[in-house]
C-alpha positions in Angstrom: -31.5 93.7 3.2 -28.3 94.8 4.4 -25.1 94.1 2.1 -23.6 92.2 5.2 -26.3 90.1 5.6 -27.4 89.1 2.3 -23.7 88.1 2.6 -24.1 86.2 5.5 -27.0 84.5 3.8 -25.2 83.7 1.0 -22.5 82.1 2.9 -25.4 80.0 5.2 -27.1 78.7 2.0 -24.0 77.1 0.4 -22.7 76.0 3.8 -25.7 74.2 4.9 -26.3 72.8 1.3 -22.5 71.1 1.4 -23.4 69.3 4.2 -26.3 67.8 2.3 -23.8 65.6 -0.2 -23.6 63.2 2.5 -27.0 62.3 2.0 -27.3 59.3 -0.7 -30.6 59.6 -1.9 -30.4 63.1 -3.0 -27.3 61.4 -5.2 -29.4 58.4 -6.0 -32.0 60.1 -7.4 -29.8 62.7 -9.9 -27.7 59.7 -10.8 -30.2 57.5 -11.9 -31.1 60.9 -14.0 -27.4 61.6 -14.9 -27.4 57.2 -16.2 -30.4 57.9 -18.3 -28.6 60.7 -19.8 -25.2 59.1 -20.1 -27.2 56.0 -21.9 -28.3 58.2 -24.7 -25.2 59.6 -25.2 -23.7 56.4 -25.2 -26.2 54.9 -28.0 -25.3 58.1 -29.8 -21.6 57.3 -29.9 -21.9 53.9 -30.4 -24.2 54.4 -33.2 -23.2 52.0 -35.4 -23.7 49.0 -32.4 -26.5 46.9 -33.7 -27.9 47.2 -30.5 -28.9 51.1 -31.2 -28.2 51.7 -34.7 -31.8 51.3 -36.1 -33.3 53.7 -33.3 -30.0 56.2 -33.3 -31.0 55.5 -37.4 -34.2 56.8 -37.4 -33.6 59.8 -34.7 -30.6 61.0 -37.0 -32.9 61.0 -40.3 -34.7 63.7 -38.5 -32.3 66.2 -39.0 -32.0 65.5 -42.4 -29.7 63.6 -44.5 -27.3 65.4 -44.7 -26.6 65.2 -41.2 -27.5 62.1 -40.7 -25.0 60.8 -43.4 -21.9 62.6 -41.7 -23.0 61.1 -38.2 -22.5 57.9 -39.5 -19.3 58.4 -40.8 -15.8 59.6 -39.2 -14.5 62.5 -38.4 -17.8 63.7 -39.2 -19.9 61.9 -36.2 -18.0 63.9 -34.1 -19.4 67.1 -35.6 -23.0 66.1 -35.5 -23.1 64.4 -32.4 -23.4 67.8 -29.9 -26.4 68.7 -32.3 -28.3 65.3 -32.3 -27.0 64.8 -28.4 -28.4 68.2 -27.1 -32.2 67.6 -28.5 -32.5 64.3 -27.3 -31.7 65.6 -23.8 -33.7 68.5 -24.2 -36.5 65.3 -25.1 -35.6 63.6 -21.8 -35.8 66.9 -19.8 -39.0 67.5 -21.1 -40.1 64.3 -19.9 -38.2 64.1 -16.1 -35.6 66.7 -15.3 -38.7 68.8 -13.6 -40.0 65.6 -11.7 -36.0 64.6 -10.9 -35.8 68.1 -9.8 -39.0 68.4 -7.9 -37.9 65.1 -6.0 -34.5 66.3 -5.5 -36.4 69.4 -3.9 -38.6 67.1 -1.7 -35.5 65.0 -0.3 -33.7 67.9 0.4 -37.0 69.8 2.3 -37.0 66.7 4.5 -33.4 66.1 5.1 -33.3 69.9 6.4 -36.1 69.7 8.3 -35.1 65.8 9.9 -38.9 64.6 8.0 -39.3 60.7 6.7 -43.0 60.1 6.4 -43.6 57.3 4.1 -47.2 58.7 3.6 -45.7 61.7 2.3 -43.1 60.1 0.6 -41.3 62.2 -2.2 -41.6 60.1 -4.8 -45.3 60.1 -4.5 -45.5 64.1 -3.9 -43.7 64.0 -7.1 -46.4 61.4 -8.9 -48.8 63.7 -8.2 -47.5 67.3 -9.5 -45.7 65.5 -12.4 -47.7 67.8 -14.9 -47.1 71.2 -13.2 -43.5 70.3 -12.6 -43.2 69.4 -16.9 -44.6 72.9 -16.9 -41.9 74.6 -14.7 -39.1 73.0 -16.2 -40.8 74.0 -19.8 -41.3 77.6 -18.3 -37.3 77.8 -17.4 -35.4 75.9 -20.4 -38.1 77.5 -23.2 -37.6 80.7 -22.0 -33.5 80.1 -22.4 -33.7 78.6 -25.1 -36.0 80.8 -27.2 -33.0 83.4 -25.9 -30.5 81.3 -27.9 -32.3 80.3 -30.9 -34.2 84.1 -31.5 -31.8 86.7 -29.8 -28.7 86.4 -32.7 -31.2 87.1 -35.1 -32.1 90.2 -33.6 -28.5 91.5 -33.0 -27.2 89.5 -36.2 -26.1 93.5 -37.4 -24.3 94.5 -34.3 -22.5 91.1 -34.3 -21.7 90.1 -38.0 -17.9 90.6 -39.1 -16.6 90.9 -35.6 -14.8 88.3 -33.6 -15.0 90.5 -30.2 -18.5 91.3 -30.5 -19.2 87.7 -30.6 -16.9 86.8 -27.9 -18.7 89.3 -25.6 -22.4 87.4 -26.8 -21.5 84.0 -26.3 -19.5 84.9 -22.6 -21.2 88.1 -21.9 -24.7 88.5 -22.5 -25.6 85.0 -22.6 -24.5 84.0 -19.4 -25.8 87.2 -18.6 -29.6 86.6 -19.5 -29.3 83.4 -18.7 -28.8 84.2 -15.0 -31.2 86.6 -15.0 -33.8 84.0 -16.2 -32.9 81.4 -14.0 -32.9 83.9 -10.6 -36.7 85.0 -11.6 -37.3 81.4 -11.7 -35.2 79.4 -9.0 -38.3 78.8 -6.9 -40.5 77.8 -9.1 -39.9 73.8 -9.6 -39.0 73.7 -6.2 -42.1 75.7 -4.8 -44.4 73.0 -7.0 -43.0 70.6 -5.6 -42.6 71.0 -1.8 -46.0 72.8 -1.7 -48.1 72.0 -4.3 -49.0 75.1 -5.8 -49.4 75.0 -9.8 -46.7 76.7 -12.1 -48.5 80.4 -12.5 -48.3 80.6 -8.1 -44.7 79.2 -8.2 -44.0 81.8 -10.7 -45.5 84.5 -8.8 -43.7 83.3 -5.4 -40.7 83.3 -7.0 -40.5 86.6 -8.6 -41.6 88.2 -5.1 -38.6 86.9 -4.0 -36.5 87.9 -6.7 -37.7 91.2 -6.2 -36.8 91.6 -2.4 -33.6 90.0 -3.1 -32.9 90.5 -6.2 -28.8 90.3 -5.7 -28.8 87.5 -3.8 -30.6 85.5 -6.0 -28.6 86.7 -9.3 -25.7 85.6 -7.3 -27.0 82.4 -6.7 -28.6 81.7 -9.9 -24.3 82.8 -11.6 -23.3 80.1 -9.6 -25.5 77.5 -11.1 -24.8 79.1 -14.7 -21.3 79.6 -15.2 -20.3 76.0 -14.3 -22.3 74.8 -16.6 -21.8 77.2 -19.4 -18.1 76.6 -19.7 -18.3 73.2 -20.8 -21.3 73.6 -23.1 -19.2 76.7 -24.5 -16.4 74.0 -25.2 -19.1 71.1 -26.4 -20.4 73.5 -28.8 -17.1 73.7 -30.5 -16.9 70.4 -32.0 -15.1 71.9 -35.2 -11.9 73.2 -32.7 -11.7 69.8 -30.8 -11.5 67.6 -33.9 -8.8 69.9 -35.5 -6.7 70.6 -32.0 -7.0 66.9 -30.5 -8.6 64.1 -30.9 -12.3 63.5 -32.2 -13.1 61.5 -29.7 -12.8 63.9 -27.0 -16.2 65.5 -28.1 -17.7 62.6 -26.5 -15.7 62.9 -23.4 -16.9 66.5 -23.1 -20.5 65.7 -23.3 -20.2 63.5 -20.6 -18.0 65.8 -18.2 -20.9 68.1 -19.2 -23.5 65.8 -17.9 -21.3 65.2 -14.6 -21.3 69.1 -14.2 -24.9 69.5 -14.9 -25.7 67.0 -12.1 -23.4 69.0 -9.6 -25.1 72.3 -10.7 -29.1 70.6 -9.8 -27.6 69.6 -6.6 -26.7 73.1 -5.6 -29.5 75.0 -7.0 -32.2 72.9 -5.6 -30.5 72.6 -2.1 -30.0 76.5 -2.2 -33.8 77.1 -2.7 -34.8 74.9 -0.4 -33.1 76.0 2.2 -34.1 79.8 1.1 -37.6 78.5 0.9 -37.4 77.4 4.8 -35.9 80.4 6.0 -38.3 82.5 4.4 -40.9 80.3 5.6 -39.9 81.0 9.8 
């Protein structure tokens, strides 16, 4: 493909997806996902309520007690809570971001297309590829976060004792890989979803696209990335805020990390889908 037209392609996909945020379902459906998320975080800063200290309680003795004795106490709550915050919504995304994401994918597929068959209805397309759509989501944030938890081990020489080195991980090759992940995989939730197919076909679909458009796709898939990397660069800095501002703010940008994420879902599964038609006439 030409450079002028993936351009013009490109331009099409975010184009036509901005005209989609009219469309209140598609918003419905990723804010009842963004409340369920903003409701965990809220137990999690109002730990001490006795309407979630005993469950917040026992989910903070998992990480020891160590941990769990700073959470309960202040400043130090502040410094746990990214930790404690990110693996409960890594729980929850386990258990519905892929079938959010999948019926964010439907909604948009009949929107484009001007479909509203209630026999076909997305919620129960969803119901029924539930289980392949848990495996696409697994397939995409395991892969990115097996990245983050294995890849400093492997480079701890190259990086230990220097600030810049670490500066270029964290902003470089991280966002780096983790573009590169998600463009192999940007079809694959969606492609579940909208046609059925189990996660080793959406895979294989969405590779072959990668590799006819392979700069297209890494384009797209930055987009999604960088606006959510910046605020989960600042979140993971919970050390900075607390000595800079106030401690509080750590919970403020969890939450404006959680608005961002939402916007990011809406314009990575309206970019697909539209892809997905296009390639499909």
């Amino acid at each position: 493909m030409s450079l002028v037209r993936s351009i013009n392609r490109l331009i099409m996909l975010f184009h036509e997806t901005l005209r989609q945020t009219v469309r209140g379902r598609i918003w419905l459906a990723l804010g009842v996902f963004f409340l369920l998320n903003w409701l965990i975080l809220y137990a999690h800063e109002n730990a001490l309520s006795p309407i979630f200290h005993e469950p917040v309680k026992l989910w903070a003795d998992l990480f020891g007690d160590r941990q769990a004795t700073g959470f309960f106490h202040y400043p130090g709550h502040y410094l746990v809570l990214p930790r404690m915050f990110d693996y409960a919504k890594l729980l929850i995304g386990f258990l519905f971001e892929g079938a959010v994401l999948g019926l964010v994918a439907l909604m948009f597929f009949d929107s484009y297309l001007g479909i509203r068959k209630p026999e076909t209805s997305p919620v129960r397309l969803v119901r029924s590829s539930w289980f392949q759509l848990i495996l696409g989501w697994l397939l995409l944030y395991g892969t990115m976060q097996a990245v983050v938890q294995y890849l400093p081990g492997y480079l701890e020489e190259w990086l230990f004792g220097s600030p810049r080195r670490m500066a270029v991980f964290e902003f470089g090759i991280i966002p780096f890989i983790f573009t590169l992940v998600l463009a192999m995989f940007y079809f694959v939730i969606p492609v579940i979803a909208i046609y059925g197919d189990n996660v080793f076909e959406a895979l294989k679909r969405s590779l072959s696209i990668f590799r006819r458009n392979p700069i297209t796709m890494l384009i797209l898939a930055f987009v999604v990335v960088i606006i959510q990397i910046v605020i989960a660069s600042v979140a993971g800095r919970p050390g900075v805020i607390i000595d800079k501002f106030r401690p509080e703010l750590v919970y403020w940008v969890l939450l404006a990390g959680l608005a961002v994420n939402t916007i990011a879902a809406f314009i990575w599964m309206g970019t697909a889908v539209r892809f997905l038609i296009e390639e499909d006439q």
